[in-house]
C-alpha atoms as one frame of an Amber mdcrd trajectory, in Angstrom:
protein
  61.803  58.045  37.009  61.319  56.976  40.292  65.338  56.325  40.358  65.478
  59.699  39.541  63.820  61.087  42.187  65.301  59.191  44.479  69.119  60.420
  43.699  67.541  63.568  43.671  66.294  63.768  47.297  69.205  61.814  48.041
  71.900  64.637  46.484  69.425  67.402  47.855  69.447  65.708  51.469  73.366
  65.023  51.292  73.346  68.742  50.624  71.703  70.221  53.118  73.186  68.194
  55.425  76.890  68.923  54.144  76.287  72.558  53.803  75.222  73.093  57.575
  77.224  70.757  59.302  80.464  70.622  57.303  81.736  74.380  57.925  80.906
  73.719  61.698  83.255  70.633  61.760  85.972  72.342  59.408  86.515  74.673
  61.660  87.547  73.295  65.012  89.733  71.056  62.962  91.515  74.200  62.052
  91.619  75.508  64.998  92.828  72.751  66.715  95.907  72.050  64.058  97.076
  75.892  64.696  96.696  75.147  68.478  98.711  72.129  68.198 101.331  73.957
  66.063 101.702  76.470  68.500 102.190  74.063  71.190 104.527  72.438  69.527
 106.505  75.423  68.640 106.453  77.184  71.939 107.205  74.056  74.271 110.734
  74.477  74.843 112.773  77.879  75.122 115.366  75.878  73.678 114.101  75.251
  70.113 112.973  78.749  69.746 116.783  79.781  69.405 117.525  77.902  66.270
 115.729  77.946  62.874 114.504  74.045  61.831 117.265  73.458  59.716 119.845
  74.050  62.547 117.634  71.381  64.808 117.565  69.110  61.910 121.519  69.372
  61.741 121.916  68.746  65.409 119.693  65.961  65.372 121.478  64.403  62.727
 124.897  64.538  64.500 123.189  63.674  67.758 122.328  60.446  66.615 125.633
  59.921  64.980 127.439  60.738  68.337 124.521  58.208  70.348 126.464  55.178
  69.220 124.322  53.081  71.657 121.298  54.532  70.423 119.840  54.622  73.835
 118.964  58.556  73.579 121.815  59.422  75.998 125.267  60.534  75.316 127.216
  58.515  77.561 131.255  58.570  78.092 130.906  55.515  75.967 129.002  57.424
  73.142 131.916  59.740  73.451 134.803  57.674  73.412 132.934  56.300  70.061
 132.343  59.470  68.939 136.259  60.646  68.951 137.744  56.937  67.868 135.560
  57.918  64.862 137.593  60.999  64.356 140.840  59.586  65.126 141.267  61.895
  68.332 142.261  60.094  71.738 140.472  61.480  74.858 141.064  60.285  78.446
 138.265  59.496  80.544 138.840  63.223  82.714 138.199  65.242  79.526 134.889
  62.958  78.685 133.910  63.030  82.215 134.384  66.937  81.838 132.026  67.452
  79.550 129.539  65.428  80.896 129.613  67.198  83.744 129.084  70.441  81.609
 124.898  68.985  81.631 123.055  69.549  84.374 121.401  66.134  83.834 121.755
  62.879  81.255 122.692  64.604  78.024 119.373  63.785  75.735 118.602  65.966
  72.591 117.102  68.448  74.647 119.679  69.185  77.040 122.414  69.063  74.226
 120.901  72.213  72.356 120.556  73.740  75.801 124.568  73.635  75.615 124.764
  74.861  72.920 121.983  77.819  73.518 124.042  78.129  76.737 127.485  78.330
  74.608 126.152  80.554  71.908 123.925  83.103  74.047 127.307  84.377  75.710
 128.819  84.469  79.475 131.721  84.361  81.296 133.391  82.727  78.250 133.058
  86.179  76.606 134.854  88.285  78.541 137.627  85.850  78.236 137.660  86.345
  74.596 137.602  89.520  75.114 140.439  89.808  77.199 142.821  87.957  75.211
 142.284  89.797  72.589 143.278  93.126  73.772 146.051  91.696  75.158 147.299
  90.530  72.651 148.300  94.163  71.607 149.226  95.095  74.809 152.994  96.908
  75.599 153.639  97.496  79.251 149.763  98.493  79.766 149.459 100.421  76.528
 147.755  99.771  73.276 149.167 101.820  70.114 145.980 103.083  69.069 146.305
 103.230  65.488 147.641  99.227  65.120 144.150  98.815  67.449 142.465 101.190
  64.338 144.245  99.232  61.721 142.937  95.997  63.503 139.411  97.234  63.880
 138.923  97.957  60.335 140.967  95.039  58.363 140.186  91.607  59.883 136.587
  90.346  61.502 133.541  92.378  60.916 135.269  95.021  59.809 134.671  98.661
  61.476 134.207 101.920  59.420 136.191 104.873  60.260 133.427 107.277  61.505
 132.792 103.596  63.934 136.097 103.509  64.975 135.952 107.080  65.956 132.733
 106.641  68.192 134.280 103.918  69.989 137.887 105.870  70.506 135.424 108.718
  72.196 134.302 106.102  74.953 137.942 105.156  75.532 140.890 106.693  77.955
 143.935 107.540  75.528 147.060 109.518  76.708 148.571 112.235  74.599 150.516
 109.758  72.502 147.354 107.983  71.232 148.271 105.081  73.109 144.703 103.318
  75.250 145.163 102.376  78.813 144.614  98.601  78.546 143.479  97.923  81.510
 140.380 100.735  81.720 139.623  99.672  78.248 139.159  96.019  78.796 137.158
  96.761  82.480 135.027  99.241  80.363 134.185  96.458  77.773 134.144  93.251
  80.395 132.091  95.539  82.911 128.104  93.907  83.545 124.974  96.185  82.600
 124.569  96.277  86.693 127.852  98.380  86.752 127.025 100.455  84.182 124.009
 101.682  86.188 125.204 101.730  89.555 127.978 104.503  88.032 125.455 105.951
  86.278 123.204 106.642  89.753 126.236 107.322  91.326 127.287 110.341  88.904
């Protein structure tokens, strides 16, 4: 009996002092896990532009193209890199691209190329360029093979789409688009756009 009582006072006192304490401990541990988690997730603009699986990709063929394993893609990590895919590259391209980083090319900085690749710039407008130029005639684009265009291949436009965007565009009375207008209209910054706007 007196074994009894003892587990007793002994379950009663491990009670009490789990039930008080225990909730007051749980808590900062939580607390502290979705701190760290946000810490973790907001640390680098970077990483916030891809979803985990596209990190996990890049950080696989990261440490495929860090032949050294040093953390670093060198021009030696490169030249590796392309002997493994049977492409040649002379030491002006590699040095190119290198110089493409601000800094040694870690993990880091190589999703920051490829943030700075995929969020757009002057790249763009290039793009854009060459295509509409590629349906250029002396100046002139024959509106419907640009209609035809817009609504079979790519991300393909609707009619009523195509429409709205012929509204915003200079055509002559032969429905052929001034080339030129349309490409500065599509190429032109947001800061142009508003200065014409104040100016009007």
């Amino acid at each position: 009996m007196a074994d009894d009582k003892k587990v007793k006072k002994t379950k009663k006192k491990k009670e009490e002092e789990g039930d008080a304490p225990a909730p007051a401990e749980e808590a900062p541990k939580r607390a502290s896990t979705r701190e760290s988690k946000k810490a973790k997730r907001s640390g680098s603009n970077v990483f916030s532009m891809f979803s985990q699986k596209q990190i996990a990709e890049f950080k696989e063929a990261f440490q495929m193209m860090d032949a050294d394993k040093d953390g670093i893609i060198s021009k030696n990590d490169l030249r590796a890199t392309y002997d493994a895919v049977g492409r040649l590259a002379n030491d002006k391209e590699m040095e190119e691209m290198l110089k493409e980083a601000s800094g040694p090319i870690n993990f880091t900085m190589l999703l920051t190329l490829f943030a700075n690749r995929m969020s757009g710039s002057a790249d763009d407008d290039d793009v854009v360029i060459n295509a509409f130029k590629s349906f250029d005639e002396n100046g002139k684009i024959d509106g419907e093979k640009l209609r035809h265009a817009l609504m079979t291949w790519g991300e393909k436009f609707t009619s009523d789409e195509v429409d709205d965007a012929y509204d915003q565009m200079v055509i002559d009375g032969s429905g052929r688009i001034d080339t030129g207008k349309l490409i500065s209209m599509l190429t032109a910054s947001a800061e142009d756009e508003e200065g014409e706007g104040e100016a009007a």
